[in-house]
N, C-alpha and C positions, 0 to 999 in steps of 0.2 A: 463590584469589580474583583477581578482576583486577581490574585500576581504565583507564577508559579517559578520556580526559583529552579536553575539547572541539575541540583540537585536531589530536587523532587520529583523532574523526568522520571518515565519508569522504561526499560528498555525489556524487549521481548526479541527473543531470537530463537528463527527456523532455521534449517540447513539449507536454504536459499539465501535468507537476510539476515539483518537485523531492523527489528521498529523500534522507534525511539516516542514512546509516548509525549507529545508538547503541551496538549489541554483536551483532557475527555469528560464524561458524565463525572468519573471518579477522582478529577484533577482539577475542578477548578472550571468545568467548560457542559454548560447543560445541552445546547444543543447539536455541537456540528465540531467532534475529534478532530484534531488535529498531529501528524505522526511525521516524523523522517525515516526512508526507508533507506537500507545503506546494504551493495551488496556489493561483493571483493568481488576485485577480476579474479575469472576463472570459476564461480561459484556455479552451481546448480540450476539452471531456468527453475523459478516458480512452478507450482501442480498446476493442473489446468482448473478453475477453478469459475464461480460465478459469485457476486453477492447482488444481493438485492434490494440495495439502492446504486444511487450513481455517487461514484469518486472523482474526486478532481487531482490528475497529478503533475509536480511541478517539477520537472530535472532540473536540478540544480549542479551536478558536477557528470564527468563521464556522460556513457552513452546506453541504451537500450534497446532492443527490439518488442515492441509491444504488439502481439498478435489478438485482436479482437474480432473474433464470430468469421475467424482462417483468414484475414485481411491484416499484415504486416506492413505495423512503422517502425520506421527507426526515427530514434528520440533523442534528442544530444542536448546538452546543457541550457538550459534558456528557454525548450519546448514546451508545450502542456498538451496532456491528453486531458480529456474528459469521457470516461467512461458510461455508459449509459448503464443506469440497472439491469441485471441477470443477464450482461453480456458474460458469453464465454471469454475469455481471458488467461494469457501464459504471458509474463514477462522474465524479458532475457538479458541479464544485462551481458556490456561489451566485455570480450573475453582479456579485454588488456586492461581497461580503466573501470569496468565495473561501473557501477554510478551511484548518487545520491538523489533521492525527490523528496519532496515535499509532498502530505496527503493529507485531503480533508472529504471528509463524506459526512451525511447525518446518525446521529448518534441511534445506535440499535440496530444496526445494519448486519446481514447474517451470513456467513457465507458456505458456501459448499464445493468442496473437492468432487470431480467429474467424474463415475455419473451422481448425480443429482441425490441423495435418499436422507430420510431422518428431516429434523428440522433444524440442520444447519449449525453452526457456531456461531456468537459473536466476537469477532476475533479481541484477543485479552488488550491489545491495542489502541482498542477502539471503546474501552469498557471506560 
């Protein structure tokens, strides 16, 4: 068992988000990251982007638009998507309340900014 204590969170921030590492490979968690992503009203939509496994995401506050393979939801507090792997993917969140989710995928997961080249990242979130 592990216990990971708030302060050993690791937080990661793009000019879209921020990720808040809760339990990954390097935290306490072998097989399936777990992240909060938090983005301010008015921020930047996400790159378009793929990875390749599947995400589960969970809103928890505000709202989003989640555009998967050109097919737009809107996502509001309480929602979940589930992502399929090497779906194309932009999320947006709402330009007044921004939103918070919850995210868990299995660990080693790689992603790539559109178009596609190289062999990916894995995002430091998820490490």
């Amino acid at each position: 068992m592990s216990v990971i204590r708030t302060s050993e969170t690791r937080r990661s921030q793009t000019p879209a988000a921020t990720m808040t590492t809760l339990a990954s490979p390097t935290l306490g968690a072998a097989d399936r990251p777990i992240w909060r992503v938090e983005v301010a009203p008015g921020a930047p939509a996400g790159p378009r982007h793929i990875i390749d496994v599947e995400q589960i995401w969970v809103f928890t506050t505000g709202a989003a638009d989640v555009d998967l393979a050109g097919q737009t939801h809107s996502m509001q507090a309480g929602d979940t998507v589930v992502v399929p792997a090497n779906a194309e993917r932009t999320i947006t969140g709402d330009p007044i309340t921004g939103f918070s989710a919850i995210v868990t995928a299995p660990a080693g997961g790689r992603a790539w900014t559109l178009p596609r080249e190289g062999d990916g990242i894995i995002p430091p979130w998820t490490a």
